[in-house]
N, C-alpha and C positions, 0 to 999 in steps of 0.2 A: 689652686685657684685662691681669690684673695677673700676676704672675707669683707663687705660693707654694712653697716647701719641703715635704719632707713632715713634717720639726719643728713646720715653722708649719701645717700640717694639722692633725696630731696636737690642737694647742689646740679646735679646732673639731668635738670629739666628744660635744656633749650636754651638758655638764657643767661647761667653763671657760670657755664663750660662749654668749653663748644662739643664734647661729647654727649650725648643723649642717652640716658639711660630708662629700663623701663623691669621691673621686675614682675615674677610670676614664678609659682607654687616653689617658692623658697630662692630661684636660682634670676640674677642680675642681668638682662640683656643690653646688649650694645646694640642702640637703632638707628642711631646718626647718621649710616648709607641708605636708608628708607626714604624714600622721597614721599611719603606718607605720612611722618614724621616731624617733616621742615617745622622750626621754629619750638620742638617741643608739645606739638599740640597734634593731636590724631581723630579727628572730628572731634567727639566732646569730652575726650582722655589727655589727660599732662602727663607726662616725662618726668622723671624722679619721684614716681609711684610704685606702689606695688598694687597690680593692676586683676592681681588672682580672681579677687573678688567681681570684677566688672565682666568674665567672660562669660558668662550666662548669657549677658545681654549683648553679645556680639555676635554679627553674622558671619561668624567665623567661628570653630574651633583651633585648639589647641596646636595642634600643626603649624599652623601660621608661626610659631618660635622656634620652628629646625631652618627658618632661612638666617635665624641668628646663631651667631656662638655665645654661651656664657660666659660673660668676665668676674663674675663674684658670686659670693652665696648671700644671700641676704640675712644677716641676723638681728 
């Protein structure tokens, strides 16, 4: 698997690719098929983050990223 920046995340938020990416506890996901995601923005979350930090405050746990596959590791 490839390895990205979070510079090179950043490109991958809706807007300068049409890929969507969004990271969490080290590993890059691809969310682009989420229609939850449209536009890079996921209620009050952007795309080309590393997003570890914000799952406390989600109604959701962790689980929610096996409906993704990882495309990179974040370094």
């Amino acid at each position: 698997m490839k390895k990205i920046t979070k510079n090179q995340l950043a490109l991958y938020n809706g807007q300068d690719k049409p890929e969507i990416y969004i990271a969490f506890n080290g590993l890059v996901y691809d969310v682009s098929s989420s229609r939850l995601w449209r536009n890079g923005q996921h209620y009050e979350h952007w795309a080309g983050q590393d997003l570890t930090g914000e799952l406390p405050d989600a109604p959701h746990n962790a689980n929610v990223f096996d409906k993704f596959e990882p495309v990179a590791f974040l370094i």
